[in-house]
N, C-alpha and C positions, 0 to 999 in steps of 0.2 A: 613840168612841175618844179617848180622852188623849193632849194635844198638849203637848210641852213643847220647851225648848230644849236639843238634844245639844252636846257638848265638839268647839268646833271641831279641827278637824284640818290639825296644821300640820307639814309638811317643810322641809327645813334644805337651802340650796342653797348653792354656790360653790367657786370655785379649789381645787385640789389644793393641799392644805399652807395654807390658810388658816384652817383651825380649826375645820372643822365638827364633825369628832370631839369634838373637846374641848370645845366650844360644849355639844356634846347630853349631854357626860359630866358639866359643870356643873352644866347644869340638873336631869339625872337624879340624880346626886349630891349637891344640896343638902342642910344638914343639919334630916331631918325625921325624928324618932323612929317607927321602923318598928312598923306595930302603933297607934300615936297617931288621933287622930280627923281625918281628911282626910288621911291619909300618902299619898304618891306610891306606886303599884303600877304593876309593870311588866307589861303584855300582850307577847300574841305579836306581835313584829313595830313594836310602841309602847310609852311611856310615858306612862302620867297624870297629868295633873300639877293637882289640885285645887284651886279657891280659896281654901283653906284654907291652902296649905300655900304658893302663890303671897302672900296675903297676910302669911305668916309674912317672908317672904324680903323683901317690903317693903310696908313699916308703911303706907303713904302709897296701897293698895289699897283703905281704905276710902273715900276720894274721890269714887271712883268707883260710880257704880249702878249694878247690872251682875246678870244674870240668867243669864251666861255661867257655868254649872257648873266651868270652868277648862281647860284644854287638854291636847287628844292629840297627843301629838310621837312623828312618824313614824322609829323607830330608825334607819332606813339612811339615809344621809347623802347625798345626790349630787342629781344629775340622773336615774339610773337610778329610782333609786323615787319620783321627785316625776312622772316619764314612765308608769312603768307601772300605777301607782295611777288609776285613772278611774272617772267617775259619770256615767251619763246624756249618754256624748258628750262629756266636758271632764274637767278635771283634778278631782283625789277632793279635794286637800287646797283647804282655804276659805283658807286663809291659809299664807307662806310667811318664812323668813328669808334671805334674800341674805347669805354671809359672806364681807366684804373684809376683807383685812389694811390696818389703817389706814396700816401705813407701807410698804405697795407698791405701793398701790393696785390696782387691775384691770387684770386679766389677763384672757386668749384666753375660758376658763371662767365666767370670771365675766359676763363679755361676752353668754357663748352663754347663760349661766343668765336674765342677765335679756331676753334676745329668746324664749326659752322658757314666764316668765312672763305676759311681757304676749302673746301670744299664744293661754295660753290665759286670758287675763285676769285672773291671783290676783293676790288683792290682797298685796302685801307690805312688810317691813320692811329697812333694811337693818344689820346687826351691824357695827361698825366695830371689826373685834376686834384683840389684842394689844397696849392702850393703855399696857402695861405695860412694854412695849418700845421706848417712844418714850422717849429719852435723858435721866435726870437724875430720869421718874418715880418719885414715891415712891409706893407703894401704900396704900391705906385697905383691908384685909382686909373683901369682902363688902357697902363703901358703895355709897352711890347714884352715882350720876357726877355731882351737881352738890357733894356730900359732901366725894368725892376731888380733884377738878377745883380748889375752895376750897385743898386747900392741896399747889397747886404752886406752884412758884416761878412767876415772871412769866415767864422765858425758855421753861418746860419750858409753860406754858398758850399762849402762841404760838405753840407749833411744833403742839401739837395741833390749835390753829383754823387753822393753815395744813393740817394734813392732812386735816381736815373739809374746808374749802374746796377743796382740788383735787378729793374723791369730792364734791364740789356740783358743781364746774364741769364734770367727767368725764359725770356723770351730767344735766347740760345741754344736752352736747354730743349726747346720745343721747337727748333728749325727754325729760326726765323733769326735774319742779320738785322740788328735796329743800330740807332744810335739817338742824339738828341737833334730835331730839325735842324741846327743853327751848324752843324757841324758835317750835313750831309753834302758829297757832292754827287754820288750817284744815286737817284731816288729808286732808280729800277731795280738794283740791288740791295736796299736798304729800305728798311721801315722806318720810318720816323713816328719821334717820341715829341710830343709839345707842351710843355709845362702849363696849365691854366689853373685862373680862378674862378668861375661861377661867380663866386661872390663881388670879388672885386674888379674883374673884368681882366685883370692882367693873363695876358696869352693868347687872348681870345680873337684878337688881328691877326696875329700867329699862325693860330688854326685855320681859321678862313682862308689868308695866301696860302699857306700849305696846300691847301685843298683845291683852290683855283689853278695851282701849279699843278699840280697831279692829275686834274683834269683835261688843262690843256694839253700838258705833255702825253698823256697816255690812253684818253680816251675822244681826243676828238673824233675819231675815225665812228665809232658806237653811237655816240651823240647827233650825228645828224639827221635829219628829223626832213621830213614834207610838209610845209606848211600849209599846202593847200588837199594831202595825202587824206586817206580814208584813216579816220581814226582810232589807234589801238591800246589798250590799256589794261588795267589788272583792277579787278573789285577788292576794296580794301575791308568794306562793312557793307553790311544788308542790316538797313534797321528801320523803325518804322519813325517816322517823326508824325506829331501831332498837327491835324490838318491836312497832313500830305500821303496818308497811307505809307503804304512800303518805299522806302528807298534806298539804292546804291551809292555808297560813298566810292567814287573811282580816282586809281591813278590814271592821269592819260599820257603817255611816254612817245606815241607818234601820231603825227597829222593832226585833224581837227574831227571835232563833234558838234552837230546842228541840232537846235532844236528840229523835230519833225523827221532826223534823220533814224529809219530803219537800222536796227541794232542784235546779235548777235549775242547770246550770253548762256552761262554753262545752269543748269538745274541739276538738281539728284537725278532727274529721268533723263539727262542728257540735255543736248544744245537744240534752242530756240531761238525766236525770234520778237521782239516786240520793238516800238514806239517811243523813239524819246518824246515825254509829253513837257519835261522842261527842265533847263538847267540850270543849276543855284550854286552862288557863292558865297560867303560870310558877307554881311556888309563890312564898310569901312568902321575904323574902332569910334569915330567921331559921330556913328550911327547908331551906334550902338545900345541906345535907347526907344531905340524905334521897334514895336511889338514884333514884324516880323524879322528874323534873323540872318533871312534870308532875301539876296536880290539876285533879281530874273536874270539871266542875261542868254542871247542869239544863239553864242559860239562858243566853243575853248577851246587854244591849241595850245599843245602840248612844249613843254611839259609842264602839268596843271593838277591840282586836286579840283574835285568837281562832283557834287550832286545831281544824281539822274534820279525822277519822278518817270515811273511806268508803266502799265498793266504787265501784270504774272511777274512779279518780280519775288514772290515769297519763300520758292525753292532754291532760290541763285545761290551758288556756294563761294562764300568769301575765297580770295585768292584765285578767282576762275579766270580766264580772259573775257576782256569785254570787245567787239569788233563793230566796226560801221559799212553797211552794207551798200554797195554802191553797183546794183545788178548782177550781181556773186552769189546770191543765196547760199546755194548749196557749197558751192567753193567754202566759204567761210563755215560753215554750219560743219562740213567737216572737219575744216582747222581747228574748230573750237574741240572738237571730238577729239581728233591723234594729240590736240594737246593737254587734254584730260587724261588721256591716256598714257602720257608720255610720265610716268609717276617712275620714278628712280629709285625703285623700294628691290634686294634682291628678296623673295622668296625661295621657301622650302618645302619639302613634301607632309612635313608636321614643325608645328612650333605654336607661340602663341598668335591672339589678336590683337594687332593695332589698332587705335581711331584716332584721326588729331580732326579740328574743326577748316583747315586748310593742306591743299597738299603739300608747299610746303613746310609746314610742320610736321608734316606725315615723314616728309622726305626724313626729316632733320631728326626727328625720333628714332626712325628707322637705323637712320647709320647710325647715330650713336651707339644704339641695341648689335649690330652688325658689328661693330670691332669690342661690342664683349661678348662676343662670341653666343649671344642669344636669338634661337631662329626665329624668323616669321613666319606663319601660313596665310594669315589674310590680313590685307593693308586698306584701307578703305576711309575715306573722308568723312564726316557725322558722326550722328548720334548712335547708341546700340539698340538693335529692335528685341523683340520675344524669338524671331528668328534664326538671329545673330547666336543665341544663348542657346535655342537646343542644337543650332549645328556645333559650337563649341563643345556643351554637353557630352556630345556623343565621343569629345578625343578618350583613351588609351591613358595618355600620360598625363597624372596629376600637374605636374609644372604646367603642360599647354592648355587647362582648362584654365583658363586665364584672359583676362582682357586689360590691354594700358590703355586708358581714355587722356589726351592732352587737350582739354578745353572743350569736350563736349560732353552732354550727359546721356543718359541713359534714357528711353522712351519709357514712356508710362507702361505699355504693357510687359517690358523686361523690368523694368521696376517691380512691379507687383511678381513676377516670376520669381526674383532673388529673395523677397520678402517672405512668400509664400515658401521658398528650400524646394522652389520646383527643380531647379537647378545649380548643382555644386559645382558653381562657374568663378572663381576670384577676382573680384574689381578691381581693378587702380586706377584713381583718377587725383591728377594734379595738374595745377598752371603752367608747373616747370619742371623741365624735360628732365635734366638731374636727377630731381628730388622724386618723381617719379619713376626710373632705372633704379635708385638705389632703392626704393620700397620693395620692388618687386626681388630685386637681389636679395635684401634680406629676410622677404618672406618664403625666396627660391631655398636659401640655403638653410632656413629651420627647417624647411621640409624636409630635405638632404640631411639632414641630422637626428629625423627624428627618423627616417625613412630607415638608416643605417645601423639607429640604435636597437629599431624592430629585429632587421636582418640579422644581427647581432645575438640577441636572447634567441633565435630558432637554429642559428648556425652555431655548432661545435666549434668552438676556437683553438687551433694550437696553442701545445704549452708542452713546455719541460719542467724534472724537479730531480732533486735528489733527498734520499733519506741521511738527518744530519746525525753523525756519529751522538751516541747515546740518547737519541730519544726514539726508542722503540719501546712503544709502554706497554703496547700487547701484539702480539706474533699473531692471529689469527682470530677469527670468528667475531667479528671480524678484523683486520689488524688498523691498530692505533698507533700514530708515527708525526718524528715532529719532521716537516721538509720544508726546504728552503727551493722557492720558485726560481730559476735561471733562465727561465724565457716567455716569453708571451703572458695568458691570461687564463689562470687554473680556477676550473667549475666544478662543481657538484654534480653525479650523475652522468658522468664521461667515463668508457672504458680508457683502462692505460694498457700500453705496449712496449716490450723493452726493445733493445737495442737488435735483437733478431729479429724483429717481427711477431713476435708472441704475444697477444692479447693476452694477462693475465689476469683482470680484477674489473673492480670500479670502484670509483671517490663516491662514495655515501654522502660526508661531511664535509667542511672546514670549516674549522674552530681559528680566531686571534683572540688572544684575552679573552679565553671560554664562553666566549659569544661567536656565533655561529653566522658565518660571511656570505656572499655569494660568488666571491671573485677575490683571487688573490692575485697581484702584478710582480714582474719580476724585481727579484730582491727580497721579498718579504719571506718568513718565516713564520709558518705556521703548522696546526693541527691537522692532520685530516686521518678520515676512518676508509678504510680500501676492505670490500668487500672481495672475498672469493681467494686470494693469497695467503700463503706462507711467510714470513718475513725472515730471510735464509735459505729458503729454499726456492719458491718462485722471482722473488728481487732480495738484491743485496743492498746495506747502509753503504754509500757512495754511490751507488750507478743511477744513471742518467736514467730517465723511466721519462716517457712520453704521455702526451694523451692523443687517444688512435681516436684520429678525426677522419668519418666517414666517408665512402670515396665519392659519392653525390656530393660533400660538403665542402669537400676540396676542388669542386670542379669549379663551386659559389663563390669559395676565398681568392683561385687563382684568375675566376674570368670578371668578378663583379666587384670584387671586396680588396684586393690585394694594395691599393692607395690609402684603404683607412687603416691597413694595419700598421703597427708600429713596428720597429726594425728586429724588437726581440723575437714581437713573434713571427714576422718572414723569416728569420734564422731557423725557429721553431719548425715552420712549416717545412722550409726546404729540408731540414736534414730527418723529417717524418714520412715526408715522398720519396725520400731519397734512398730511407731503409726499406720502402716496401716495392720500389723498386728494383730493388737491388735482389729482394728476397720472393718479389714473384713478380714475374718479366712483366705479365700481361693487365697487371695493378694499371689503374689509370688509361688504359687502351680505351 
């Protein structure tokens, strides 16, 4: 079998509104005579983008020695398909572009993009894009950035190395040694930064030899490929096109795919088998008037986007592997199994429910949730059924009746469930991973507040007071006194206990401004009426007088409550355990 080296495959990450579009509409757009020798073609699902035609774009490609046939750039832009692309257990794409806007630096996504990456270890680059928009820039239509860079003014080339420098320092502060490409000589040690425009084209040779250089140097070894091998790849989209029934949008990363050839592919119910019945490409763009969109072709080797036409393709799950079966059945049919199964999600004995529409999204969800320290119980690919909801139903704890959905919906029969209040299960569903964690966060933590505020009104709370010289307005029956709070949180309807241990009364009232409160905090000075005391005989004007919190109620502050309270009233509590331990041994046993 003939070994050669396939076109790495590379995905386009970062922030909303940072320019990925326009980044891949660049490079896809460059100007290369359609039809010419090396011209860029577009697959299903990618673009190729040739040495030829990367060398056209910049001149300073011959430099380099390079065996890298040129690169496949993966069309969908995000985190959604650099997640649900996968090879063998880890991400499909060899290499990646991180795009920050150089004059806003990193944001929440960009953040999550590169904890995504290293993760699953690609190696990547990062686009410092819209250099065009840094103030006073004049553009060089299509140069290089050391081209363009030469003729800025001096103020307008400072402000750029100052915007380099905060994604270095940014990107410091998060592990990672960067600098700007032009400057790097060890690339294994260092991430490289490359200034680009979208707009104007400057940088964007830049990027491409970056990338051809980091190919060669560090991933020929992964890149080689069979070119007459049994062919293997990852489903990017299951969708139906018009005329053609159901089909698969595939990567194919190894070997080759024939029409007629026997294939391998993951369902909800597990790995099958069916029938390449044909494979299609985009026409050329010069065809592109022609009704159908698509042209036939025998073969494709890798590495290729490509449309498969099949029977039973309607349960195939995005992100699955796809295999070509060459008298292996069951060999393969298993592999496709242990590698459905091979989901990198850690579970817990309680927590909530995950769903993403690919596993890697599932993955990528999962850990983010995993280092905030929020558990999982079930991790699973799809949509949520009626099933899904009464096993959830049945959790214990308010927080894990809960489900994050990332890009899929809910079936129609749990749909009508939630409608109906069959089940008090809480949804989340969002496109992005982020903004979905932070939902749940903040609907985790009003629970916890309101959860605490409950526990709060049923639970006695320590507190201290003392009686302030001259306002004893009545001694007894019951006595009225003005007291200044020195610790924690004074209620109404609490016995108090002095400094021996002696239960002597209870707070009837408090009055501030002759309106009648429920809660006094430390520092404050007010009314209250104490039933059952003397005032001179059972408490004295100065001493410290408690309120005697129940010893059930102490066991709720010290094992459950004792982080919401505040520090006066932990003072409160200790020196209230502290007298009734003191005063009877077996208090608190």
């Amino acid at each position: 079998m003939s070994s050669n080296l396939r076109t790495p495959i590379v995905c386009v990450l970062g922030h909303v509104d940072h320019g990925k579009t326009s980044l891949l509409d660049r490079i896809r757009g460059s100007k290369v005579v359609a039809g010419e020798a090396g011209a860029i073609t577009q697959h299903i699902g990618a673009t190729l983008i040739p040495l030829d035609s990367i060398a056209k774009i910049n001149g300073d490609l011959g430099k380099i020695k390079t065996d890298v046939p040129g690169l496949l750039f993966i069309d969908t832009p995000g985190h959604h398909a650099f997640t649900t692309l996968r090879a063998r257990g880890g991400a499909l794409a060899d290499i990646a572009i991180l795009v920050v806007d150089i004059n806003e630096g990193f944001k929440q996504q960009t953040i999550e993009a590169l904890q995504i990456l290293r993760n699953c270890k690609t190696p990547f680059v990062i686009a410092a894009t819209k250099i065009d928009k840094i103030q006073g820039w004049r553009p060089t239509p299509n140069a290089s950035f050391s081209k363009t860079y030469a003729n800025q003014m001096d103020r307008v080339k400072t402000d750029c190395e100052n915007k380099v420098y905060e994604l270095v320092g940014k990107l410091s502060e998060l592990g990672f040694n960067s600098e700007r490409f032009d400057r790097v000589s060890d690339f294994q040690r260092n991430l490289v930064i490359v200034p680009v425009s979208s707009m104007t084209g400057e940088g964007i040779g830049d990027l491409l030899m970056v990338m051809i250089g980091l190919a060669q140097r560090f991933l020929s070894e992964g890149l080689k490929t069979h070119a007459d091998g049994a062919g293997e790849g990852t489903v990017l989209e299951v969708k139906e096109e018009k005329g053609l029934g159901m089909t698969l949008d595939v990567i194919l990363y190894d070997g080759i795919i024939n029409v007629g050839d026997e294939i391998g592919i993951s369902t909800s119910d597990g790995a099958v088998t069916t029938k390449v019945r044909a494979l299609l490409q985009p026409r050329p763009m010069k065809e592109i008037l022609v009704e159908d969109r698509f042209q036939r072709v025998k073969s494709v080797t890798a590495a290729a986007g490509v449309k498969i036409t099949a029977q039973n393709l309607d349960h195939v799950i995005s992100g699955s592997p796809i295999k070509v079966i060459r008298g292996n059945r069951d060999e393969v049919l298993d592999k496709i199994n242990s590698e459905m199964q091979e989901i990198n999600v850690k579970l817990s004995e309680v927590g909530i429910t995950v769903r993403a529409d690919t596993i890697g999204a599932l993955e990528a969800l999962s850990k983010e949730l995993e280092e905030k320290q929020i558990p999982i119980m079930r991790a699973e690919v799809g949509p949520l059924s009626r099933r899904d909801l009464i096993e959830i139903n049945v959790m214990k704890e308010q927080l894990f009746k809960t489900a994050l959905m990332f890009n899929v919906p809910l079936l129609p029969d749990a749909e009508e469930m939630i409608l109906n209040k069959e089940a008090d299960v809480k949804i989340f569903s969002n496109r992005v991973i982020y903004k979905l964690i932070d939902d749940y966060i903040e609907w985790r933590d009003e629970v916890n507040r309101e959860k605490e505020a409950k526990q709060f009104e049923k639970v006695v709370l320590p507190a201290k007071f003392a009686i302030l010289p001259d306002c004893v307005f009545r001694a007894s029956g019951p006595a009225i006194v003005g007291v200044r709070v020195l610790g924690g949180i004074l209620r109404p309807k609490v016995d108090i206990v002095t400094r021996e241990g002696r239960i002597v009364g209870e707070i009837k009232q408090i009055k501030l401004n002759k309106e009648s409160i429920n809660e006094a905090k430390e520092g404050q000075e007010v009314a209250v009426s104490i039933d059952g005391v003397i005032v001179g005989r059972h408490i004295q004007v100065g001493e410290t007088i408690y309120v005697a919190v129940p010893e059930k109620h102490v066991k709720v502050l010290e094992t459950e409550m004792l982080g919401a309270l505040n520090t006066s009233s932990r003072e409160s509590l200790d020196e209230y355990t502290a007298i009734f331990r003191r005063t009877q041994p077996f208090w608190g046993k």
